[in-house]
C-alpha positions in Angstrom: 102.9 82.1 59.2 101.7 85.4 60.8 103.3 88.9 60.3 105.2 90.9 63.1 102.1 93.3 63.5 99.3 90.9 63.4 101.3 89.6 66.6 101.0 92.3 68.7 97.7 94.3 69.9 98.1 98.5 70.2 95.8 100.5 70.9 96.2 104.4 71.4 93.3 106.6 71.8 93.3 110.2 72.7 91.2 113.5 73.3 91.2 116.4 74.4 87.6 117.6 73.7 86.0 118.7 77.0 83.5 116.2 78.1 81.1 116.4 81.7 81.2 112.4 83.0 79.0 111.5 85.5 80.2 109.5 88.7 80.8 105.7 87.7 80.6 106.5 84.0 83.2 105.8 81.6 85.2 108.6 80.4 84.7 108.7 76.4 88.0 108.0 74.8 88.0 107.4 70.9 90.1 105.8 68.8 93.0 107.2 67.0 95.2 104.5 66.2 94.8 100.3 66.8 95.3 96.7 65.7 94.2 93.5 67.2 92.2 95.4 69.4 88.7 97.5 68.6 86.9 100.3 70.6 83.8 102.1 70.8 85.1 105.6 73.0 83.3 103.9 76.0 85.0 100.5 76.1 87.8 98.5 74.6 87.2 95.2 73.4 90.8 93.1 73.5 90.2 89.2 71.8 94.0 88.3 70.8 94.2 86.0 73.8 98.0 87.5 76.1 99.0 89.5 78.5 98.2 93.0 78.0 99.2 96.6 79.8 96.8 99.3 79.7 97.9 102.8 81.0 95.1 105.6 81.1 95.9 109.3 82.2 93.5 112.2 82.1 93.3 115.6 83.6 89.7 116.1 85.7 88.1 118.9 87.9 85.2 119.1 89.6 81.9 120.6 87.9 81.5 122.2 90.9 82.9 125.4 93.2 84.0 122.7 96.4 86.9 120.7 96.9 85.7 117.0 95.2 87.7 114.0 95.2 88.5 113.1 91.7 89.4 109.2 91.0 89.6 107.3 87.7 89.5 103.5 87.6 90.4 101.0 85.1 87.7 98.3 84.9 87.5 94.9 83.0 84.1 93.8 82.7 82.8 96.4 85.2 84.8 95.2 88.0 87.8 97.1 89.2 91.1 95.7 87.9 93.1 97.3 91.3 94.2 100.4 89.2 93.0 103.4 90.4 94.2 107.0 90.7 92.6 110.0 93.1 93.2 113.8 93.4 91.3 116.8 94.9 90.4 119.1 92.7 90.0 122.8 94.7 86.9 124.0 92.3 85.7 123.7 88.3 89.2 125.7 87.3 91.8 123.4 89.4 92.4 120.4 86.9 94.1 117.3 88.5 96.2 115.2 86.6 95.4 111.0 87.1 97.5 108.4 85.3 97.3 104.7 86.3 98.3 101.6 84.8 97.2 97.9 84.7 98.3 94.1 83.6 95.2 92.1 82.1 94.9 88.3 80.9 93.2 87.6 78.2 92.9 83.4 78.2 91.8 81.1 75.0 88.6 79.9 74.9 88.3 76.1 73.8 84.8 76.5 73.8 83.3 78.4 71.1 80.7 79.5 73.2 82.5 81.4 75.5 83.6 84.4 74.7 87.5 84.8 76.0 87.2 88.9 75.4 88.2 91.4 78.0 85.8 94.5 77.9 88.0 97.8 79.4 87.2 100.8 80.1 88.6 104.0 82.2 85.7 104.9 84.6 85.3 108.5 86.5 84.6 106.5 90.3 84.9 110.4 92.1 82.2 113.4 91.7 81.1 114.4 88.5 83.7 115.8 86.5 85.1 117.8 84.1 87.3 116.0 81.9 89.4 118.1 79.3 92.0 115.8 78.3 92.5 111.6 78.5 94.3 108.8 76.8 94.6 105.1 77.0 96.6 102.7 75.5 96.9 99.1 75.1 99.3 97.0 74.2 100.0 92.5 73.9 103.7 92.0 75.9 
């Protein structure tokens, strides 16, 4: 017999501390609330085996005074999992809004030497950026 909760995987993370992420770096998300699923800030570890949505949104400018491309990425195991947003950000004072959104499968493992984990995290894949607020969260559908 399992509970209700133990069923389901959440995970809802949040800051809004300002943080400087380099390009192709994760952007540094802690924890605030979960179960069935465990993070570190830079990545989320999902085991539960299901299928999973992750939505991430965070508001980024560049660190510099030119227009920069901003773009933030959803990765699984380093690899892009398709979702990715862009904006252009005008200077270090014009914040862009990104939200995106992904599906990921996370399969059984019959061997116990496999590990059947999916590792996420929200990567910065523009300029180096300024990011001043960001969330993420996970949950088993």
């Amino acid at each position: 017999m399992s509970c209700r909760y133990c069923d389901r995987a959440l995970l809802y993370g949040a800051t809004t501390a300002t943080q400087t992420v380099d390009q192709n770096e994760p952007i540094r998300i802690p924890k605030v609330l979960g179960a069935g699923v465990s993070s570190d800030g830079n990545v989320i570890t999902i085991r539960r085996p299901g299928v999973y949505s992750i939505t991430a949104t965070a508001s980024m400018a560049t660190t510099g005074s030119s227009t920069t491309n901003m773009a933030m990425q959803i990765q699984n195991g380093g690899v892009s999992t398709g979702a990715v947003s862009t904006g252009t950000s005008s200077g270090n004072t014009s914040f862009v809004s990104l939200s995106t959104s992904a599906m990921v499968v996370v399969k059984a493992s019959q061997c116990p030497l496999i590990d059947g984990a999916a590792t996420i995290s929200v990567v910065n894949t523009g300029g180096q950026a300024t990011v001043s607020s960001a969330t993420v969260i996970v949950s088993r559908i």
